[in-house]
C-alpha positions in Angstrom: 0.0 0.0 0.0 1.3 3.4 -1.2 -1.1 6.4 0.2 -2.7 7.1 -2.9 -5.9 6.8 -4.6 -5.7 6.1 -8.0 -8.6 7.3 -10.8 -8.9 4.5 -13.3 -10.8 5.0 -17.0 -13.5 2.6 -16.6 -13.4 1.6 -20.5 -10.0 0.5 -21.0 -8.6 0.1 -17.3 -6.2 3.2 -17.7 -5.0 5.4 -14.5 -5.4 8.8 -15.5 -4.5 10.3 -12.1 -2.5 9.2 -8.9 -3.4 11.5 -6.0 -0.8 11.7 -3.4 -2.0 14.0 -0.8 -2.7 11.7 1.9 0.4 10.2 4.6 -1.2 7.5 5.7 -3.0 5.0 3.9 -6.7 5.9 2.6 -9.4 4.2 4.6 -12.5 5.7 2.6 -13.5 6.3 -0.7 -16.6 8.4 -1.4 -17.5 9.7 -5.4 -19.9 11.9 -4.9 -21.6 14.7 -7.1 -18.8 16.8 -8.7 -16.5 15.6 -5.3 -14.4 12.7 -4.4 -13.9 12.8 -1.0 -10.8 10.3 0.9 -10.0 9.9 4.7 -7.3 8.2 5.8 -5.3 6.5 8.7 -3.5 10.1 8.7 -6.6 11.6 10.2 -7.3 13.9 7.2 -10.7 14.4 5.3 -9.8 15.6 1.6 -12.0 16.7 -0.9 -10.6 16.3 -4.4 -11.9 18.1 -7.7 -11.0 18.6 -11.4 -9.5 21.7 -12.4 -9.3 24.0 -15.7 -6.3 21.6 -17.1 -8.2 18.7 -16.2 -6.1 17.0 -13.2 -7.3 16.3 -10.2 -6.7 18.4 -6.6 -7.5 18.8 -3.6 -10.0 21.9 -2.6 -10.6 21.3 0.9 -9.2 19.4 3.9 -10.0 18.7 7.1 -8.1 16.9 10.0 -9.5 15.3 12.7 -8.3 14.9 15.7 -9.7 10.7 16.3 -9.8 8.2 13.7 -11.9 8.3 10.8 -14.0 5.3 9.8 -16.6 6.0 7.3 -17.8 8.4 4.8 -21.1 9.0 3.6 -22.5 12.3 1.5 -26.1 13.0 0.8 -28.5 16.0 0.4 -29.6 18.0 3.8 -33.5 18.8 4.4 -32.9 22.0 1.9 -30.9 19.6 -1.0 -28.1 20.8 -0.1 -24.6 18.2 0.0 -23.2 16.9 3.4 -21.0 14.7 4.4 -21.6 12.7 7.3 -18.4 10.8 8.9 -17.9 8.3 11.4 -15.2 8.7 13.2 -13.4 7.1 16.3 -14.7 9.5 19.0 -18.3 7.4 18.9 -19.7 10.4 16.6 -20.9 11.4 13.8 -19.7 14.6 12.3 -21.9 16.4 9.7 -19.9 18.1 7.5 -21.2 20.9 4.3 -19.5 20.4 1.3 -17.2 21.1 -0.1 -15.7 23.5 2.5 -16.6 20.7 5.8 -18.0 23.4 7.8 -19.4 21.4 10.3 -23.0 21.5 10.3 -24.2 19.5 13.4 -23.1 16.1 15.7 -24.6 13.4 16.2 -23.1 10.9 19.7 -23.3 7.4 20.1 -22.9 5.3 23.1 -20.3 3.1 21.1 -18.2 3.6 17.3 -20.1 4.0 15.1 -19.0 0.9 12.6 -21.5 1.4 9.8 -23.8 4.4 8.2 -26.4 3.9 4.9 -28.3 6.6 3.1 -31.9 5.7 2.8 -35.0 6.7 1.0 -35.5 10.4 1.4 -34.6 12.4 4.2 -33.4 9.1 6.0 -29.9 8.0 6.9 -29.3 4.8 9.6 -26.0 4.6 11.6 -25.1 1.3 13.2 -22.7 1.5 16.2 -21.0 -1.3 18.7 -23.3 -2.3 21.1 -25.5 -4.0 17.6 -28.0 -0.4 18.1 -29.3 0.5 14.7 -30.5 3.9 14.7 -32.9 5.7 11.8 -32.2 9.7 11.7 -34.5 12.1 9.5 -33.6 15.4 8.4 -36.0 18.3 9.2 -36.1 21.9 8.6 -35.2 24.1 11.4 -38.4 26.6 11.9 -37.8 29.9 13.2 -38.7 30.8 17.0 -41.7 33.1 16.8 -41.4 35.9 19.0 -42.9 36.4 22.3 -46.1 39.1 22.1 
């Protein structure tokens, strides 16, 4: 294992790119959108995209401080793209793309070893202790005033 991710042509088998950003070796591989996103056991989030001379760079990264174990992106309440990662801390960090400002937290009593996208608003995370949990996104509604 050498650190990299590399981006094969899926018509011929050809490896147009080599990305060698991360120093540890890659533990997550998410295509997403116009994104690919990669963590690693270097405790960095990196979000790679093309760019005018058509190679492929990094445009965000993120380090965490406790292991990363799972990536997962999908649409927010309002369509717009998150990333939601696992990490070693039992938590789940909800991330906006592409810039991973965190958006929210969600804590578990154990790691969280699994996360799927559902139907929807839905996403499931699936942590140590065999819990299966079912999360739904809503839309924040203002506070009305007091009169």
């Amino acid at each position: 294992m050498d650190h990299t991710v590399r981006v094969w042509d899926p018509k011929n088998f050809e490896c147009l790119h080599v990305l060698k950003e991360h120093r540890g070796y890659v533990t997550s591989l998410l295509c997403w959108q116009s994104f690919l996103l990669t963590s690693s056991l270097d405790k960095t989030i990196k979000a790679w995209a093309l760019n005018d001379g058509g190679r492929m760079e990094v445009i965000h990264s993120r380090s965490e401080e406790d292991g990363i174990v799972e990536l997962k992106g999908m649409g927010d309440s309002e369509g717009q793209p998150v990333l939601l990662c696992a990490l070693k801390d039992n938590s789940v960090r909800v991330y906006q793309l592409p810039s991973f400002a965190e958006k929210g937290r969600i804590s578990s009593s154990k790691e969280v070893k699994a996360m799927k996208t559902g139907p929807g608003d839905l996403f499931f995370t699936g942590n140590g202790t065999g819990t299966l949990a079912v999360w739904k996104w809503t839309v924040e509604q203002p506070s009305k005033a007091a009169a």
